[in-house]
Biopython code that builds the backbone (N, CA, C, O; Angstrom):
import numpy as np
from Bio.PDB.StructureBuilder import StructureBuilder

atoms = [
    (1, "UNK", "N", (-108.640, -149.920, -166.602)),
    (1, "UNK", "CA", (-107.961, -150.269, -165.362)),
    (1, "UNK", "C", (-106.599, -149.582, -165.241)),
    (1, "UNK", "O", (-106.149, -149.369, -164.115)),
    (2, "UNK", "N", (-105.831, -149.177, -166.471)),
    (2, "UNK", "CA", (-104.370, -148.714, -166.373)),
    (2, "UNK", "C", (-104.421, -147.084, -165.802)),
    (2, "UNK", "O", (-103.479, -146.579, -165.191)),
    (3, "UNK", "N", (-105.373, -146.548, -166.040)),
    (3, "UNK", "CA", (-105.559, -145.309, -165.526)),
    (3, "UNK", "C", (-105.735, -145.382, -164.024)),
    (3, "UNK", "O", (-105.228, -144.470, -163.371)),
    (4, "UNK", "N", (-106.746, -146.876, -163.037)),
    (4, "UNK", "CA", (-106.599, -146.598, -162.040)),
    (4, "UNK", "C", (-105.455, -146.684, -161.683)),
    (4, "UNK", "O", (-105.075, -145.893, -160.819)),
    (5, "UNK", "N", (-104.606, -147.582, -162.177)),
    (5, "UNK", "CA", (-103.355, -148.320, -161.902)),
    (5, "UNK", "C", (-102.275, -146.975, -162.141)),
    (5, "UNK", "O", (-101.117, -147.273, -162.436)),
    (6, "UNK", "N", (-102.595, -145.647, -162.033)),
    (6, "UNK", "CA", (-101.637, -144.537, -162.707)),
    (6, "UNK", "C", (-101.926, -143.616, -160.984)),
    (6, "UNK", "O", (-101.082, -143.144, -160.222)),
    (7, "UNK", "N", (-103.569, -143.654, -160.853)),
    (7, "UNK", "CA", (-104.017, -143.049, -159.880)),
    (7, "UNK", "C", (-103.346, -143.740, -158.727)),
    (7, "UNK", "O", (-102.519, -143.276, -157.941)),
    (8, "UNK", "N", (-103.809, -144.807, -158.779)),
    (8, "UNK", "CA", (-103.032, -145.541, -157.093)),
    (8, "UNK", "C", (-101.509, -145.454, -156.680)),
    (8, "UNK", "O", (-101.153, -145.324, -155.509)),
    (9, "UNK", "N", (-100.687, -145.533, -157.700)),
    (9, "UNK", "CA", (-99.014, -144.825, -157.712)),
    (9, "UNK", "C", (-98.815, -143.686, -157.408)),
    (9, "UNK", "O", (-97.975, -143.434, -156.544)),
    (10, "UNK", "N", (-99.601, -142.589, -158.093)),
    (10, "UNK", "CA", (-99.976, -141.180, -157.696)),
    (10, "UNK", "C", (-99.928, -141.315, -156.112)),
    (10, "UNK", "O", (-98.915, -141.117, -155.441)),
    (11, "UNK", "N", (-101.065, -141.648, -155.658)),
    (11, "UNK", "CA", (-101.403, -141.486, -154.378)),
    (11, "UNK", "C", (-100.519, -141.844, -153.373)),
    (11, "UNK", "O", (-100.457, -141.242, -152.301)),
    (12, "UNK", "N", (-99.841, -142.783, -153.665)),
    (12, "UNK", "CA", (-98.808, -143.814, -152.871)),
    (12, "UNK", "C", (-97.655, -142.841, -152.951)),
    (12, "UNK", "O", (-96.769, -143.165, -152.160)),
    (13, "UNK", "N", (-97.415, -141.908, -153.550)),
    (13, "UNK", "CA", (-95.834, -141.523, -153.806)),
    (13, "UNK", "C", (-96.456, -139.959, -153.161)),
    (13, "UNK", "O", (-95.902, -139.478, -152.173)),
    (14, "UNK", "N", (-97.494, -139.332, -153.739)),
    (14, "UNK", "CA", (-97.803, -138.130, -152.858)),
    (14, "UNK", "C", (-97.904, -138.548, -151.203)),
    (14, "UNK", "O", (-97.349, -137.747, -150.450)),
    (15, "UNK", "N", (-98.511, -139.637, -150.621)),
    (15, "UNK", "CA", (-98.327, -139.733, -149.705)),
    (15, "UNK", "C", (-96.645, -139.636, -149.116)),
    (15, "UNK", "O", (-96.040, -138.983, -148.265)),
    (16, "UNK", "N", (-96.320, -140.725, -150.148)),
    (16, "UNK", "CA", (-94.871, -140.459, -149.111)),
    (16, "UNK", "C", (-93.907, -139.542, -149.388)),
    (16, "UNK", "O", (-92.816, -139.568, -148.819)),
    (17, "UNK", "N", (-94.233, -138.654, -150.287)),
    (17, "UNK", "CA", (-93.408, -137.456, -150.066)),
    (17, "UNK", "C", (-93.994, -136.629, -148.957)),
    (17, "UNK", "O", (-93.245, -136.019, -148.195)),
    (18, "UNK", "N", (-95.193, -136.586, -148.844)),
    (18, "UNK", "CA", (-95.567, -135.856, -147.639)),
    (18, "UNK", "C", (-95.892, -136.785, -146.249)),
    (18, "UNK", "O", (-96.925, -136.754, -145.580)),
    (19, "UNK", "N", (-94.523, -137.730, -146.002)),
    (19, "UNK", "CA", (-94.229, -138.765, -144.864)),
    (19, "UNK", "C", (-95.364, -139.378, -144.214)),
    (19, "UNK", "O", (-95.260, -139.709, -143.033)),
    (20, "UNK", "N", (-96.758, -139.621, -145.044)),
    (20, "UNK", "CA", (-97.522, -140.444, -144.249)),
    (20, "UNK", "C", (-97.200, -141.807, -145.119)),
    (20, "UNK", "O", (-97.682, -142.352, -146.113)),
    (21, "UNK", "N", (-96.074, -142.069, -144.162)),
    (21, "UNK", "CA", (-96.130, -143.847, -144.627)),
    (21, "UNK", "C", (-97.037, -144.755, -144.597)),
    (21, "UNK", "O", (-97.690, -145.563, -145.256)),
    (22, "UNK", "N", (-96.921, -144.508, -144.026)),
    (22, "UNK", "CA", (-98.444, -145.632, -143.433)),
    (22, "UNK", "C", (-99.478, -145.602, -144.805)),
    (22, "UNK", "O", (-99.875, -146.573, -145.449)),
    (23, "UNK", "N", (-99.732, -144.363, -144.992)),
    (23, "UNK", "CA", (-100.481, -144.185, -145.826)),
    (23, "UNK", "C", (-99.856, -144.606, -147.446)),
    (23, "UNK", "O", (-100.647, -145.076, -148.263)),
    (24, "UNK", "N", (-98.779, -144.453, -147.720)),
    (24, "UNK", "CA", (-98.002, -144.966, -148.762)),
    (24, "UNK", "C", (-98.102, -146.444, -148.805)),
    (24, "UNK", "O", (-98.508, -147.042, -149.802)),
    (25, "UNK", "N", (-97.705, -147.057, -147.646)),
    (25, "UNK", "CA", (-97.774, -148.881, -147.796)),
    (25, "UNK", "C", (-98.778, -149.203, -147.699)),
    (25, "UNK", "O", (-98.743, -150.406, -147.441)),
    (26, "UNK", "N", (-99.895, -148.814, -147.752)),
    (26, "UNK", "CA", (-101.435, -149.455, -147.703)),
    (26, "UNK", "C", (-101.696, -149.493, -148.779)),
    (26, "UNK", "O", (-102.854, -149.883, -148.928)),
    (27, "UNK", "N", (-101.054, -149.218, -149.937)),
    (27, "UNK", "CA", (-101.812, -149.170, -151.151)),
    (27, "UNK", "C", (-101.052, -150.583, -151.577)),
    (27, "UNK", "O", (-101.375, -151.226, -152.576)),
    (28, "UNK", "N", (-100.198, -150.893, -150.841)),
    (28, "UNK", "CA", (-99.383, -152.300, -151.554)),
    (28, "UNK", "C", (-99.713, -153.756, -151.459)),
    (28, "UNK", "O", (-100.120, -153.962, -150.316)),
    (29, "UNK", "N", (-99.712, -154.452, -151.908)),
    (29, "UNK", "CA", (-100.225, -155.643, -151.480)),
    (29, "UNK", "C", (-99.384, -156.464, -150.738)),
    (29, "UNK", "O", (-98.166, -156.428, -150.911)),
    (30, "UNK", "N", (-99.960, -157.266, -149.858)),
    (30, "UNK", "CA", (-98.955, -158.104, -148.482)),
    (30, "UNK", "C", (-97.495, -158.385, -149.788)),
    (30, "UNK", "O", (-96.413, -157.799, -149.755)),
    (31, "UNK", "N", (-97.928, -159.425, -150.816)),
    (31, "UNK", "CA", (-96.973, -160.370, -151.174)),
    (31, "UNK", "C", (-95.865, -158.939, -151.932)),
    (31, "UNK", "O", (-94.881, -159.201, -152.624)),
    (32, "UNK", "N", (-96.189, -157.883, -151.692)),
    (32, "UNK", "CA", (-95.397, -156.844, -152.270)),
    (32, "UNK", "C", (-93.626, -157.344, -152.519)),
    (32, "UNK", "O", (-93.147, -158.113, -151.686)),
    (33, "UNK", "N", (-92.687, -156.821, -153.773)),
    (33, "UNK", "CA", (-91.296, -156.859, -153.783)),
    (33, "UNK", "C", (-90.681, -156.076, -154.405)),
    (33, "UNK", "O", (-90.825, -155.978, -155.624)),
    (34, "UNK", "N", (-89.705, -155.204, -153.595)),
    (34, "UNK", "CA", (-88.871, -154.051, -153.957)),
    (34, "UNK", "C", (-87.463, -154.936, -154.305)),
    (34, "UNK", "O", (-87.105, -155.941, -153.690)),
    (35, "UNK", "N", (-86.717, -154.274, -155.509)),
    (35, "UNK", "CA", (-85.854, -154.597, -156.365)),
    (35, "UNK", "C", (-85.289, -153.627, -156.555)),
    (35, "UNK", "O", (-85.855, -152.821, -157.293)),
    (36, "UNK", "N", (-83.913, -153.248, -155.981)),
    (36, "UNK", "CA", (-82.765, -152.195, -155.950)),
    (36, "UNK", "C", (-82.385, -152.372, -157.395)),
    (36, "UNK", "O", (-82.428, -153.452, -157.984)),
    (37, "UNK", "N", (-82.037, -151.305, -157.880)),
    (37, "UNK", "CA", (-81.204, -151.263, -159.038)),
    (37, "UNK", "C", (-80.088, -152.181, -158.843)),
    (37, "UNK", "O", (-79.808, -152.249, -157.646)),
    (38, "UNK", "N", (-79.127, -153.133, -159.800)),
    (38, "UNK", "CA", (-78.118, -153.413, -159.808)),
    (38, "UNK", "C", (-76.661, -153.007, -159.374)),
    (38, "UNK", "O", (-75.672, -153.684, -159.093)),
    (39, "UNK", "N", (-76.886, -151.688, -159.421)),
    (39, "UNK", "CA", (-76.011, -151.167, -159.139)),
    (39, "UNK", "C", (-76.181, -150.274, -157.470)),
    (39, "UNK", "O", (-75.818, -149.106, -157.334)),
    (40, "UNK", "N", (-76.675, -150.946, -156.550)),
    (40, "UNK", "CA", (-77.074, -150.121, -155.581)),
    (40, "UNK", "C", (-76.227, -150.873, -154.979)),
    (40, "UNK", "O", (-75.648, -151.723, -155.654)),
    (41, "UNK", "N", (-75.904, -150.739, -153.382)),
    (41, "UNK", "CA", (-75.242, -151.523, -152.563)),
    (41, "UNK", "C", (-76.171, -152.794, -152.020)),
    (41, "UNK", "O", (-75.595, -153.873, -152.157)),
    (42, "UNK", "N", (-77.203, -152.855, -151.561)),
    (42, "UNK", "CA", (-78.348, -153.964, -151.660)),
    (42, "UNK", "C", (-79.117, -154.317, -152.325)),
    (42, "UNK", "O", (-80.239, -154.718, -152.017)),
    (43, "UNK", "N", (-78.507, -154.206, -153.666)),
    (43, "UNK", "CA", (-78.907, -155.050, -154.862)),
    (43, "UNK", "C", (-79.491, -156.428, -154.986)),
    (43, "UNK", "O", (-80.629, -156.583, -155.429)),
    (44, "UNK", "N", (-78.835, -157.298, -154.655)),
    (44, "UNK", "CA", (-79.325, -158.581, -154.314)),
    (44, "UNK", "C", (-80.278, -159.113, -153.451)),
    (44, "UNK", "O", (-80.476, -160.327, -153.507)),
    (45, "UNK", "N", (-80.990, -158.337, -152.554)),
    (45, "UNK", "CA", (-81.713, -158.465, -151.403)),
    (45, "UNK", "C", (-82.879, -157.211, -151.391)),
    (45, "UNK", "O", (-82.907, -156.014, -151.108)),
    (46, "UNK", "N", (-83.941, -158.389, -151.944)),
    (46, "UNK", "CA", (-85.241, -157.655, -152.179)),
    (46, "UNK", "C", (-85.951, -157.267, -150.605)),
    (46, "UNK", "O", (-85.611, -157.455, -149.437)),
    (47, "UNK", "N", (-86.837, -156.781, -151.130)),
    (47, "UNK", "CA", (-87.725, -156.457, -149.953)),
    (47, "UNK", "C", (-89.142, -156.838, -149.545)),
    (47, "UNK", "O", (-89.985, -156.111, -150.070)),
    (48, "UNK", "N", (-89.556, -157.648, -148.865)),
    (48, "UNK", "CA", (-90.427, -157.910, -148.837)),
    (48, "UNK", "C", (-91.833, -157.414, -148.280)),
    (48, "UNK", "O", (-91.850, -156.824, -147.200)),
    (49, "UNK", "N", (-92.970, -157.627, -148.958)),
    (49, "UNK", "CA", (-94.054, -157.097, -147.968)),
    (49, "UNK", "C", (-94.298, -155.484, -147.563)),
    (49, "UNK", "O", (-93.317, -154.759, -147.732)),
    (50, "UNK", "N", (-95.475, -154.886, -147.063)),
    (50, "UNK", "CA", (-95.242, -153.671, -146.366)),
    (50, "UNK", "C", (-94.016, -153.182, -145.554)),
    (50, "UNK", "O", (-93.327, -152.182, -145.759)),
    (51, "UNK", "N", (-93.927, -153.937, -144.774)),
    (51, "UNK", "CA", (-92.952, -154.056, -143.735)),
    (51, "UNK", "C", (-91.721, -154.000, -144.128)),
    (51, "UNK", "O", (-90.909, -153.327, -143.493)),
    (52, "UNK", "N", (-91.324, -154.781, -145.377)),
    (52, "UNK", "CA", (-89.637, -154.728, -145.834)),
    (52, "UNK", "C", (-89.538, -152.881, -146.946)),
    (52, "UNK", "O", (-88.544, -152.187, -147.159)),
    (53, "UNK", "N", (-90.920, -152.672, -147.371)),
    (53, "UNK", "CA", (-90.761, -151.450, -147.779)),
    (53, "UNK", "C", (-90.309, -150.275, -146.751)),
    (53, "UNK", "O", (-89.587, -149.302, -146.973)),
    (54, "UNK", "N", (-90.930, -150.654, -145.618)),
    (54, "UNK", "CA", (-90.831, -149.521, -144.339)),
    (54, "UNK", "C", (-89.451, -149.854, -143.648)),
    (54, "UNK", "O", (-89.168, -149.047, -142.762)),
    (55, "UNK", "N", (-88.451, -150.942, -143.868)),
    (55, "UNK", "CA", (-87.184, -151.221, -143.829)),
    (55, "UNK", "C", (-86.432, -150.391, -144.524)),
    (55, "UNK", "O", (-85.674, -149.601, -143.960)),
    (56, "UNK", "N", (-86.594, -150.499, -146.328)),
    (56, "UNK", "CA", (-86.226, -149.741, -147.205)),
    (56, "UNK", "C", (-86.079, -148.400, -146.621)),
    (56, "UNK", "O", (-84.959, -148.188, -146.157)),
    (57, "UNK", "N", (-86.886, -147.494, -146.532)),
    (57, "UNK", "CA", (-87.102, -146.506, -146.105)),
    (57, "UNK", "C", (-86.406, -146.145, -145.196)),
    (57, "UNK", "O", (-85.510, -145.314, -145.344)),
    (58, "UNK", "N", (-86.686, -146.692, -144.118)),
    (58, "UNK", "CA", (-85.354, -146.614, -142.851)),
    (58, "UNK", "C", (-83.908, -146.790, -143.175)),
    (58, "UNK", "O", (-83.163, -145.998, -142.598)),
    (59, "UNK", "N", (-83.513, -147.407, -143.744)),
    (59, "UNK", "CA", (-82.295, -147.382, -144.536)),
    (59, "UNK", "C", (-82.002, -146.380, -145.893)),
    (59, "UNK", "O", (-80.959, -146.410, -146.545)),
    (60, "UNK", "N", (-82.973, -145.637, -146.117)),
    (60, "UNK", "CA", (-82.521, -144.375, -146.918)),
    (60, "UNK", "C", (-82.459, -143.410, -145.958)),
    (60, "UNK", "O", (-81.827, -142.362, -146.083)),
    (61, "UNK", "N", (-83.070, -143.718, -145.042)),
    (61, "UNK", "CA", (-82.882, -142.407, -143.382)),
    (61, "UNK", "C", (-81.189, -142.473, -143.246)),
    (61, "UNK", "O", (-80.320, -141.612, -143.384)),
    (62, "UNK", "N", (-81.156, -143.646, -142.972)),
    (62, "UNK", "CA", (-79.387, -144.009, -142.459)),
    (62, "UNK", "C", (-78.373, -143.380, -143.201)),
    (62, "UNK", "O", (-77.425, -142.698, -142.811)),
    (63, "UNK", "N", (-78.731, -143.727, -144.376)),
    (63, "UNK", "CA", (-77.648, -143.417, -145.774)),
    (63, "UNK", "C", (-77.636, -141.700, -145.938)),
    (63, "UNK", "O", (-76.556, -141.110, -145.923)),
    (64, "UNK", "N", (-78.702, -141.088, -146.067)),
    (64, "UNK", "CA", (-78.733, -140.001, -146.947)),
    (64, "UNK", "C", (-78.963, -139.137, -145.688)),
    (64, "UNK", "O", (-79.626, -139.546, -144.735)),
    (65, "UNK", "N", (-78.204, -137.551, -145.749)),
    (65, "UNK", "CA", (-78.409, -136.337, -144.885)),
    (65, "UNK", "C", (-79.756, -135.911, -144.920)),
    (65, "UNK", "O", (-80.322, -135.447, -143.931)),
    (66, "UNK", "N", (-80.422, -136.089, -146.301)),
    (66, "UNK", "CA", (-81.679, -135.392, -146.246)),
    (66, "UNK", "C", (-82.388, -136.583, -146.183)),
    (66, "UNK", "O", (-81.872, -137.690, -146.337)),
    (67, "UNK", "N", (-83.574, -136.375, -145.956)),
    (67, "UNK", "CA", (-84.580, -137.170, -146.117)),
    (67, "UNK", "C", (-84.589, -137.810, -147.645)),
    (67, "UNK", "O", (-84.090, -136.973, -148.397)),
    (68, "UNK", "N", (-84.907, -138.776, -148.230)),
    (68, "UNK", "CA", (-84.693, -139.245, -149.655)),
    (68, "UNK", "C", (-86.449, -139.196, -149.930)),
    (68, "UNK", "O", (-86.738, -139.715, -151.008)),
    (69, "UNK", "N", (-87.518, -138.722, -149.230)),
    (69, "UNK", "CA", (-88.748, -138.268, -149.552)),
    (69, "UNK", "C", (-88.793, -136.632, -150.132)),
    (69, "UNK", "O", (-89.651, -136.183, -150.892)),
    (70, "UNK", "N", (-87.689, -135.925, -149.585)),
    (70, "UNK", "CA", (-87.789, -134.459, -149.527)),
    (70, "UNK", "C", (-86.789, -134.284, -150.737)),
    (70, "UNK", "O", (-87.090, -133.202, -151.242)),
    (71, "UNK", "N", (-85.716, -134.858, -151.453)),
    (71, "UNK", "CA", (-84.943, -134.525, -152.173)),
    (71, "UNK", "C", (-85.467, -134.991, -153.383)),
    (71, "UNK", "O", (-85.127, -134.340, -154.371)),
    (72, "UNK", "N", (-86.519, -136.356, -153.644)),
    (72, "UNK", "CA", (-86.701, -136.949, -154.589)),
    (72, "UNK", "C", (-87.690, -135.884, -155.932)),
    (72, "UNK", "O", (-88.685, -135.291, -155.514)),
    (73, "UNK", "N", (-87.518, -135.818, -156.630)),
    (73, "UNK", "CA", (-88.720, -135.685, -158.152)),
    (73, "UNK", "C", (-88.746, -136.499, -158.868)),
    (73, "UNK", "O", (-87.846, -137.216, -159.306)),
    (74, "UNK", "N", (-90.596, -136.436, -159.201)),
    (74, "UNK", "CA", (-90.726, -137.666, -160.069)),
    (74, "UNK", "C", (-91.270, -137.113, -161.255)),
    (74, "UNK", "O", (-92.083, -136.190, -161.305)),
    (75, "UNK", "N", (-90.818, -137.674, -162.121)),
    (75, "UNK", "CA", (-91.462, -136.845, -164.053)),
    (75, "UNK", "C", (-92.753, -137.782, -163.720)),
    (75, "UNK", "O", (-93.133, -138.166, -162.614)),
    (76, "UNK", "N", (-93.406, -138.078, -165.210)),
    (76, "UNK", "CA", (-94.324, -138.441, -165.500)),
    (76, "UNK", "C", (-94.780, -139.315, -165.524)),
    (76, "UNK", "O", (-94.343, -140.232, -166.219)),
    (77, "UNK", "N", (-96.368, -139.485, -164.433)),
    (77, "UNK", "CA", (-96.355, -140.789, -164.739)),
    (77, "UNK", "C", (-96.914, -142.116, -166.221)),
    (77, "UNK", "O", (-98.008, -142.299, -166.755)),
    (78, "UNK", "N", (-95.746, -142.684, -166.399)),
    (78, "UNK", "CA", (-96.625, -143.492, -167.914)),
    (78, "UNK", "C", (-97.458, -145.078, -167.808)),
    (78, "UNK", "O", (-97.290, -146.075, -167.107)),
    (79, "UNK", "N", (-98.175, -144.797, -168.621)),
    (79, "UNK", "CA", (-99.465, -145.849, -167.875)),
    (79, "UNK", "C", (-98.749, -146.896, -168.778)),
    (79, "UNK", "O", (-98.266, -146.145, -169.626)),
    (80, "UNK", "N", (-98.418, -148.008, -169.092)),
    (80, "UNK", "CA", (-98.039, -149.262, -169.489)),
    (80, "UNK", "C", (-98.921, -150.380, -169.395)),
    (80, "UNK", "O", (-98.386, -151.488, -169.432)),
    (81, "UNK", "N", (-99.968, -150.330, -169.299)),
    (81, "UNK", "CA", (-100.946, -151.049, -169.272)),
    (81, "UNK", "C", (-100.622, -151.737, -167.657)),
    (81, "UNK", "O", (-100.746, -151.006, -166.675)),
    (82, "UNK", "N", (-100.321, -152.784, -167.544)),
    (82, "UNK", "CA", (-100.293, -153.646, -166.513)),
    (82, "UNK", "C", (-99.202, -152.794, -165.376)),
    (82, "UNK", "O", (-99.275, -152.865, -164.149)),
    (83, "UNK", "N", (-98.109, -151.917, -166.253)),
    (83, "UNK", "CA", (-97.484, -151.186, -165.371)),
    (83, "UNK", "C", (-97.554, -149.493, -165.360)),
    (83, "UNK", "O", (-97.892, -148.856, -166.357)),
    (84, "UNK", "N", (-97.160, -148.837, -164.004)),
    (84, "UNK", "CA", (-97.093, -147.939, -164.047)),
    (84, "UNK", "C", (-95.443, -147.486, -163.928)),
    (84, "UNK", "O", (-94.766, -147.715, -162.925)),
    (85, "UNK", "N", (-94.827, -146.650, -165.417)),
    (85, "UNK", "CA", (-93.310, -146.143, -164.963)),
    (85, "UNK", "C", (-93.364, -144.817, -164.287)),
    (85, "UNK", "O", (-94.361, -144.112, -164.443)),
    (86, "UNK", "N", (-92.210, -144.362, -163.433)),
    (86, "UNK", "CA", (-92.474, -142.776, -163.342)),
    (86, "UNK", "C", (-90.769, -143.151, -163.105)),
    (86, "UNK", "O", (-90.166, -144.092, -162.587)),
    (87, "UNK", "N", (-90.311, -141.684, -163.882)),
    (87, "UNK", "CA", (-88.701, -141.302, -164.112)),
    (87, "UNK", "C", (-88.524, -140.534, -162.728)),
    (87, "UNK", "O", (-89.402, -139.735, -162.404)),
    (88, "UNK", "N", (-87.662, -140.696, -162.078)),
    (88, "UNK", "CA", (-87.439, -140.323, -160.792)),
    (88, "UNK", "C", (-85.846, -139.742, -160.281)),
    (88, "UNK", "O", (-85.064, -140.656, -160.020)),
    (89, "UNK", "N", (-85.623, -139.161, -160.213)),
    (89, "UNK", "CA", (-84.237, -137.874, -159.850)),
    (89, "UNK", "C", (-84.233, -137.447, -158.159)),
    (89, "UNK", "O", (-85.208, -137.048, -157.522)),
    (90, "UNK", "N", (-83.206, -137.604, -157.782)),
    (90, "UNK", "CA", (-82.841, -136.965, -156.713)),
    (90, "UNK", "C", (-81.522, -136.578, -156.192)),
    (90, "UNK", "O", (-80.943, -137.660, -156.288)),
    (91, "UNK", "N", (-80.874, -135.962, -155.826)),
    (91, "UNK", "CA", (-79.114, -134.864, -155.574)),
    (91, "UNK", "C", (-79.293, -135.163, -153.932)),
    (91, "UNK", "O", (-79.718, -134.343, -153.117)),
    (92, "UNK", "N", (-78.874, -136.508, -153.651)),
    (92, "UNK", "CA", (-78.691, -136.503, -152.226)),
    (92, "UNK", "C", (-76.764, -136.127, -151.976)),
    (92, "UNK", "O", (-75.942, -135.697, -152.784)),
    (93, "UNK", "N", (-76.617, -136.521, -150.525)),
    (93, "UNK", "CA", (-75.559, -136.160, -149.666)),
    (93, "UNK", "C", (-75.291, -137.322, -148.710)),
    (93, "UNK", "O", (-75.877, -137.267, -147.629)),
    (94, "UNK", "N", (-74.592, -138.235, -148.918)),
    (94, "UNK", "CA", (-74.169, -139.218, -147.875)),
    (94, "UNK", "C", (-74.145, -138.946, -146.670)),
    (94, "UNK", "O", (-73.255, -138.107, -146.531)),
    (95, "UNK", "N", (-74.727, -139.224, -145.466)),
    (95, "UNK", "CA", (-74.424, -139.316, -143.714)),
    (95, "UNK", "C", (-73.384, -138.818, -143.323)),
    (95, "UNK", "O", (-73.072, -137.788, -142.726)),
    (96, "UNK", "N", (-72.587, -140.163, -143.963)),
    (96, "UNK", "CA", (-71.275, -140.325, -143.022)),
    (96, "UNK", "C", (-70.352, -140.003, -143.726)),
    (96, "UNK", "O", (-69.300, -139.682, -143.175)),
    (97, "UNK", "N", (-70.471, -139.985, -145.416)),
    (97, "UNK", "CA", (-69.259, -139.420, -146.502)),
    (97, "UNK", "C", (-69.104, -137.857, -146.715)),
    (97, "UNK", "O", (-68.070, -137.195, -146.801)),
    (98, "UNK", "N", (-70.509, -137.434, -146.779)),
    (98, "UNK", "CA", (-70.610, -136.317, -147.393)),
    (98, "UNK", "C", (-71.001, -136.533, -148.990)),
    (98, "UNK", "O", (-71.943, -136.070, -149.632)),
    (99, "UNK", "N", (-70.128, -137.243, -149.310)),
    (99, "UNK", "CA", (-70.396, -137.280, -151.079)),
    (99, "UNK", "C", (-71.803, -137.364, -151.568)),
    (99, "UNK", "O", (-72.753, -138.037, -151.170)),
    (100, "UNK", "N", (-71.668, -136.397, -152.655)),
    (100, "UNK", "CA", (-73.188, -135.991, -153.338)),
    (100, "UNK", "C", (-73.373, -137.170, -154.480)),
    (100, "UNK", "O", (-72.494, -137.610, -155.221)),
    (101, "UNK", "N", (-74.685, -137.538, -154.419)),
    (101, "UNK", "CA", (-74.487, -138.273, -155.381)),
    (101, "UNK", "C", (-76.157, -137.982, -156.173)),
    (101, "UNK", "O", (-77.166, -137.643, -155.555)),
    (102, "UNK", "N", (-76.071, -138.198, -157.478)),
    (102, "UNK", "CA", (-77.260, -137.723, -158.483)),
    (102, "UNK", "C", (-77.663, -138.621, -158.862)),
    (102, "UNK", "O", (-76.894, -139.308, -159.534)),
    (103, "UNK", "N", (-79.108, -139.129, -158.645)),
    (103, "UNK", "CA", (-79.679, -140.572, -158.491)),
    (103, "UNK", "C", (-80.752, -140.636, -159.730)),
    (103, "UNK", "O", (-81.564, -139.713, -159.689)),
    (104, "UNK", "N", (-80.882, -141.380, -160.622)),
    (104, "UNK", "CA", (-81.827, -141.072, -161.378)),
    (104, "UNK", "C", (-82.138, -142.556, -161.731)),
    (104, "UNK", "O", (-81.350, -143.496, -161.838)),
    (105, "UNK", "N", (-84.093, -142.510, -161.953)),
    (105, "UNK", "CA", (-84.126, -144.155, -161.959)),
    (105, "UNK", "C", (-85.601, -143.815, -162.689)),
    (105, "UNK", "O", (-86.306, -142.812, -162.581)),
    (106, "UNK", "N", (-85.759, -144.821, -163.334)),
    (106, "UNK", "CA", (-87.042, -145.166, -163.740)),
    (106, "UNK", "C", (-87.703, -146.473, -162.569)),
    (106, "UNK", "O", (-87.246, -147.613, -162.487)),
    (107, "UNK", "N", (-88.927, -145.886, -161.713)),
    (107, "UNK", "CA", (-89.275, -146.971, -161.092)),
    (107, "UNK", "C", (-90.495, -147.901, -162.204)),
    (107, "UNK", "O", (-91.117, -147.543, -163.204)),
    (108, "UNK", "N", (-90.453, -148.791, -161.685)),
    (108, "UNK", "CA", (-92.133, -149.582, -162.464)),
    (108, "UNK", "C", (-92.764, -149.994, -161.210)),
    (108, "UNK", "O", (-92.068, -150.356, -160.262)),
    (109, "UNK", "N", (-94.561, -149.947, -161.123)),
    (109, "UNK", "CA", (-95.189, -151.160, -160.441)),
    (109, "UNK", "C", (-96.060, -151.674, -161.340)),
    (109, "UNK", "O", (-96.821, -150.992, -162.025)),
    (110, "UNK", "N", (-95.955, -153.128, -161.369)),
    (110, "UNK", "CA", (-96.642, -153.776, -161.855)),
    (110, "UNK", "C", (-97.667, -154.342, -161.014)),
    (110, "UNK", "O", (-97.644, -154.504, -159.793)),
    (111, "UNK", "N", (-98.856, -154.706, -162.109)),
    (111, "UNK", "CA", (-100.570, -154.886, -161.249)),
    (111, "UNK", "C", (-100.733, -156.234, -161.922)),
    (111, "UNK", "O", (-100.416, -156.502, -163.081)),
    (112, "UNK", "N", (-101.262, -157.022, -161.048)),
    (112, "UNK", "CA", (-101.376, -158.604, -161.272)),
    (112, "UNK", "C", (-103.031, -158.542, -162.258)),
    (112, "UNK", "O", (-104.106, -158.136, -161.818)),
    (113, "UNK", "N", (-102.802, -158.981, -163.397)),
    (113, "UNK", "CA", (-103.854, -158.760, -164.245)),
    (113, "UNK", "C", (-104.522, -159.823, -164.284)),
    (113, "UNK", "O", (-105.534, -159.891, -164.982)),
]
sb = StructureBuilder()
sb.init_structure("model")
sb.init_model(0)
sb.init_chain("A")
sb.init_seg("    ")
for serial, (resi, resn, name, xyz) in enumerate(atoms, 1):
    if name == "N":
        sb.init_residue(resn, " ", resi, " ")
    sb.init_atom(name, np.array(xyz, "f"), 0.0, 1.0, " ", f" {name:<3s}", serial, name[0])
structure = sb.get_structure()
């Protein structure tokens, strides 16, 4: 199962680098929850559902000059049994600051076993 669970992340993240959202949030489940790093500015305030992911998103439109689909790379993905990690880098440019900033994160999704 951890291998499909490697494939379905795959698919979800190729989609949304190549902006079919739609096609990215279908792979998620309704009760879905996104969790900002600690150190982000909406840290405390998860996201809920398809819909709060496609929020997310819209609010990396706001923030960042480039698209945060077009600037992002992701290393490898590692199968964790129940989770999938992938190390993730991106050199965006603030909107309204200008300031560059070098983003680097390990995401996880976890699969309800």
């Amino acid at each position: 199962m951890s291998r499909q669970n490697v494939e379905i992340v795959r698919r979800g993240i190729e989609a949304f680098m190549a902006g079919r959202l739609d096609e990215a949030l279908a792979i998620y489940h309704p009760d879905v929850e996104w969790h900002t790093a600690t150190d982000e500015p909406d840290a405390f305030r998860p996201y809920r559902g398809p819909e709060g992911l496609a929020e997310l998103v819209g609010t990396w439109a706001d923030i960042w000059e480039e698209g945060f689909e077009q600037a992002a790379q992701f290393g490898e993905f590692i199968d964790a049994g129940s989770s999938v990690v992938v190390p993730m880098r991106a050199r965006l440019r603030g909107r309204a600051s200008g300031a560059e900033v070098e983003y680097r994160r390990l995401g996880c999704s976890r699969f309800a076993g």
